[in-house]
C-alpha positions as CSV (number, residue, x, y, z in Angstrom):
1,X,0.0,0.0,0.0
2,X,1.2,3.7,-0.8
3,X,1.6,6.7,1.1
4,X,0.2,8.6,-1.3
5,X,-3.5,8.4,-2.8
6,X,-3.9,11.6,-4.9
7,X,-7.5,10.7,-5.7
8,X,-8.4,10.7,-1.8
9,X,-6.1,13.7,-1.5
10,X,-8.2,15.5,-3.9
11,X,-11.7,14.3,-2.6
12,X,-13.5,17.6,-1.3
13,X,-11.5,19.8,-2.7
14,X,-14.6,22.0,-3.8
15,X,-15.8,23.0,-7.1
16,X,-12.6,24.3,-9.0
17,X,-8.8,24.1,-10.3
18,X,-7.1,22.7,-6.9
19,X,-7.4,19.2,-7.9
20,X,-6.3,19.5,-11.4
21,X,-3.1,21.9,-10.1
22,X,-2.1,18.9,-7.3
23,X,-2.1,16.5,-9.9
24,X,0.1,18.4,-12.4
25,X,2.5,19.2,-9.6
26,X,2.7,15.8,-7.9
27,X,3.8,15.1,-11.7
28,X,6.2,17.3,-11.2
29,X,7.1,16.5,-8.6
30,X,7.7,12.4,-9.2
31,X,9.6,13.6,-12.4
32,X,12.4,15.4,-10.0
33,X,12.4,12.2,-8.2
34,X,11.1,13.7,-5.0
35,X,10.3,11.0,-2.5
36,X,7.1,9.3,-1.9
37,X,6.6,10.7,1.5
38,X,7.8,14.5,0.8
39,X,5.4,14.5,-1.8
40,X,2.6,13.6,0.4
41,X,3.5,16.0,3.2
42,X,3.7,18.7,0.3
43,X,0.4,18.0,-1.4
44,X,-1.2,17.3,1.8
45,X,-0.5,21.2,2.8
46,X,-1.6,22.4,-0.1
47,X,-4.9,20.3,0.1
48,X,-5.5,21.3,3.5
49,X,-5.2,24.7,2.3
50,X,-7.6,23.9,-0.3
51,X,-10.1,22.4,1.9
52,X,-10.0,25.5,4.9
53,X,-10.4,27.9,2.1
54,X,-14.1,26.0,1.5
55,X,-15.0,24.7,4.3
56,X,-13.4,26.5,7.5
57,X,-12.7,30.1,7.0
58,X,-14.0,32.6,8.8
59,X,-13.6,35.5,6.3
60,X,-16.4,35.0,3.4
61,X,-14.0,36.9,1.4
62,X,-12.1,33.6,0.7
63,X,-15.2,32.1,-1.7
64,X,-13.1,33.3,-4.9
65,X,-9.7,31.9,-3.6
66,X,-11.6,28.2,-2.9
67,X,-12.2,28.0,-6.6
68,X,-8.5,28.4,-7.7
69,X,-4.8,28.7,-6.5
70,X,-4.0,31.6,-8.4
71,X,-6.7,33.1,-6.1
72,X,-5.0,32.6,-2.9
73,X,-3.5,36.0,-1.4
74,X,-1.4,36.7,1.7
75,X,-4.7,37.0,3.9
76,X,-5.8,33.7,3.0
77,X,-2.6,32.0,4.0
78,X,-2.3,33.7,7.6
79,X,-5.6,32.9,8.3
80,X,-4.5,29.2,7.3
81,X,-1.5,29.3,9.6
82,X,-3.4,30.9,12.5
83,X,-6.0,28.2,12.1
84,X,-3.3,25.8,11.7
85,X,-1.7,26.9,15.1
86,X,-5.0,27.1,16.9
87,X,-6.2,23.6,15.5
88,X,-2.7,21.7,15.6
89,X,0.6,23.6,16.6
90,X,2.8,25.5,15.7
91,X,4.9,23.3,14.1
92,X,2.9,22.3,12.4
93,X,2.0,25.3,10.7
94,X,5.8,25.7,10.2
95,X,5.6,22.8,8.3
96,X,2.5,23.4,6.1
97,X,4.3,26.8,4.9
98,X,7.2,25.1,3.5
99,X,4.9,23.4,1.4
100,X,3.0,25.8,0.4
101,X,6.1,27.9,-0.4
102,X,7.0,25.3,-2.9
103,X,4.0,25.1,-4.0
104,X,3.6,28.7,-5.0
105,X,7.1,28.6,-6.3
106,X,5.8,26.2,-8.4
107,X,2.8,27.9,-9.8
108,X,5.2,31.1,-10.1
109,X,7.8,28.7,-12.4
110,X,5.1,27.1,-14.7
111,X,3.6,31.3,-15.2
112,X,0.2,30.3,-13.3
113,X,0.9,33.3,-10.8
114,X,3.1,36.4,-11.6
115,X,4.2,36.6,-7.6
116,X,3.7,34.3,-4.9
117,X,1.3,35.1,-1.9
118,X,4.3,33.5,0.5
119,X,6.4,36.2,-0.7
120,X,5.6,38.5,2.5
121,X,3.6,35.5,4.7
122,X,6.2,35.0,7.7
123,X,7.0,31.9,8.9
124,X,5.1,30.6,12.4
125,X,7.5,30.7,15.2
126,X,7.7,27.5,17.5
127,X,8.6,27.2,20.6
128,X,12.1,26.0,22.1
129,X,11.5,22.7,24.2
130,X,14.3,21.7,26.4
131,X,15.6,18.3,26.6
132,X,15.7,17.0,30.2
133,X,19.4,16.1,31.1
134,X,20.0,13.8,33.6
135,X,20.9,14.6,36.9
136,X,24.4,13.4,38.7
137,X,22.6,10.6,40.6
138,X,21.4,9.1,37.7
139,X,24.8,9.4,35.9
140,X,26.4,8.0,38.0
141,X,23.9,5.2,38.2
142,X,24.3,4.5,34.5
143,X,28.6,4.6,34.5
144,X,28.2,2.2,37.5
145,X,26.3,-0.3,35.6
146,X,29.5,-0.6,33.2
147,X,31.9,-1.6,36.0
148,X,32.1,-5.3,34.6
149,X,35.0,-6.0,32.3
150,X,32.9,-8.8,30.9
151,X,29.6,-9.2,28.9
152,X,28.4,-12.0,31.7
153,X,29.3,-9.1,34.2
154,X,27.6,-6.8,32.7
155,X,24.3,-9.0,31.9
156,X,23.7,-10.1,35.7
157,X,24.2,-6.7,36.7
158,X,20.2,-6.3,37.9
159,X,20.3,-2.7,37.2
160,X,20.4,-3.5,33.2
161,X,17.2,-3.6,32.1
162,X,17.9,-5.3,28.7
163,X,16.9,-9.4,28.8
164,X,18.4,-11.2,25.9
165,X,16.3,-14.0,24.3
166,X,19.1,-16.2,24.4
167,X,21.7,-17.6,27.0
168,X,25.6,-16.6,26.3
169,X,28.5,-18.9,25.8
170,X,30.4,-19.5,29.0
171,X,33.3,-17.0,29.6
């Protein structure tokens, strides 16, 4: 089974060009020999896009930009991201506007649109999470369990978690 099933991608796309645009750039796409899964990712932003633009923005101005691409203006892709950010996260959203930079690249490159509307659209900021590091006590715990100079040493030590499946030769 693939990844990637453009006809369910396309499903509810609305009454327009969206559809018919994914499928030429997925073409594209495969003939750059872009993998199966960035591909996905890609045309699943742009899709997503599609699919707020008809069915979950709050701006009636947006109608027009649900029919077509070439439609789509700065507005409609903030709104996207901020819905995007509410809805999921932010990165998320991060991620959705590098596809849908290269998407509009795209359209820019094959003369569909004479600027892209991610031109000026800044990219979502996400938050720094901090790795926990483990504390001296635990350290220590862990360079402790390495005492032995052999492998039987090491596997009867009871602070090792790891069970092997099988018993080792005699040392």
């Amino acid at each position: 089974m693939t990844l990637l099933d453009l006809d369910r991608l396309c499903t509810d796309l609305g009454t327009g060009d969206w559809a018919g645009f994914l499928r030429d750039w997925d073409r594209s796409l495969r003939a750059a020999n872009h993998p199966e899964t960035t591909r996905y990712n890609y045309l699943l932003a742009v899709a997503q896009l599609a699919r707020f633009l008809v069915y979950d923005s709050p701006d009636p101005r947006t109608a027009e930009a649900s029919k077509s691409p070439t439609l789509v203006t700065k507005a409609h892709v903030e709104l996207f991201q901020v819905w995007m950010i509410e809805t999921r996260s932010a990165s998320t959203a991060l991620n959705k506007h590098k596809g849908l930079q290269r998407f509009f690249r795209y359209l820019v490159e094959e003369g569909e649109l004479g600027v892209s509307p991610m031109g000026r659209v800044r990219q979502p900021k996400t938050p720094q999470k901090l790795v926990p590091i483990m504390g001296d006590d635990d350290t220590k715990k862990l360079l402790d369990s390495t005492k032995g100079k052999t492998f039987a040493a090491l596997q009867g030590d009871p602070t090792i978690s790891v069970r092997f499946p099988w018993r080792p030769y005699a040392v």
